[in-house]
N, C-alpha and C positions, 0 to 999 in steps of 0.2 A: 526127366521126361520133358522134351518138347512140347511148348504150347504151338496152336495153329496159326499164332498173332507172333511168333519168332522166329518163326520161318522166314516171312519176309521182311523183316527186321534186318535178318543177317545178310539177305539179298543183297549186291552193290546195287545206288544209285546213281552214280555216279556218268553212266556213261545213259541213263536214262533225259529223255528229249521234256523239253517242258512240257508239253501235252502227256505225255507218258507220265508223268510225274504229278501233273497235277491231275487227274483221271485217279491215280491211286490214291491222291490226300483228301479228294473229295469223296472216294470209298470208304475208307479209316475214315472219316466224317458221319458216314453216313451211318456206320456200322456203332462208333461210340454213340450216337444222336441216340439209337433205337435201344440204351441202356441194355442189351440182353449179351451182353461181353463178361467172363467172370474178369475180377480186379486184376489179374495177372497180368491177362490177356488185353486189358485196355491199357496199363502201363506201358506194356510194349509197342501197342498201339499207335498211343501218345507219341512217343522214344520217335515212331519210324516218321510221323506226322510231322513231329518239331524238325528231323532231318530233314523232309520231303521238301517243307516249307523252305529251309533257309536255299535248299540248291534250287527250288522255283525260283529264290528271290537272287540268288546269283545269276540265273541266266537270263533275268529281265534285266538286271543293271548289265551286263554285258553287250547283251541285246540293244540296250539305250545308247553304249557306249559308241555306240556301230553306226548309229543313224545321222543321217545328214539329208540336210535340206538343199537344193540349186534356189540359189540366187544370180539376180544380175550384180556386176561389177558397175561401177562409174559409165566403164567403157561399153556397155552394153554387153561384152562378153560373160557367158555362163561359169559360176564357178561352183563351189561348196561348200558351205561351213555345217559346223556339229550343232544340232539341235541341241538345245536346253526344255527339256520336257520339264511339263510345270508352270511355265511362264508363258502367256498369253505374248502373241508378236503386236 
């Protein structure tokens, strides 16, 4: 018997955008918050939550990886380097 919490469990995330993704972790949030889940149904819950989180956290470090700042050169010329997010400039 399918639960209604492994239905989308079995869903791919994969090709899910981070807004899309994080919109469904904070539903499974909001849904375990309000305890009215039988144990099944919140394990699987969990299951889809812990997934959700790690591919949010994939496509923020990607995301990160992407960014760059213009700066001046010596020569007054515009160039690019990669931000280090975290560190105060």
């Amino acid at each position: 018997m399918a639960t209604k919490a492994a239905a989308p469990a079995a869903a791919s995330f994969e090709s899910l955008s981070f807004e899309a993704a994080l919109k469904e972790l904070e539903a499974i949030v909001g849904r375990l918050e309000q305890g009215q889940v039988d144990l099944e149904d919140s394990l699987a819950l969990y299951e889809r939550g812990q997934a959700l989180k790690a591919h949010c956290e994939c496509k923020l470090k990607a995301a990160e990886s992407r960014l760059e700042k213009i700066v001046l050169r010596a020569d007054g010329q515009p160039a690019s380097e990669s931000v280090e997010l975290g560190r105060p400039d």
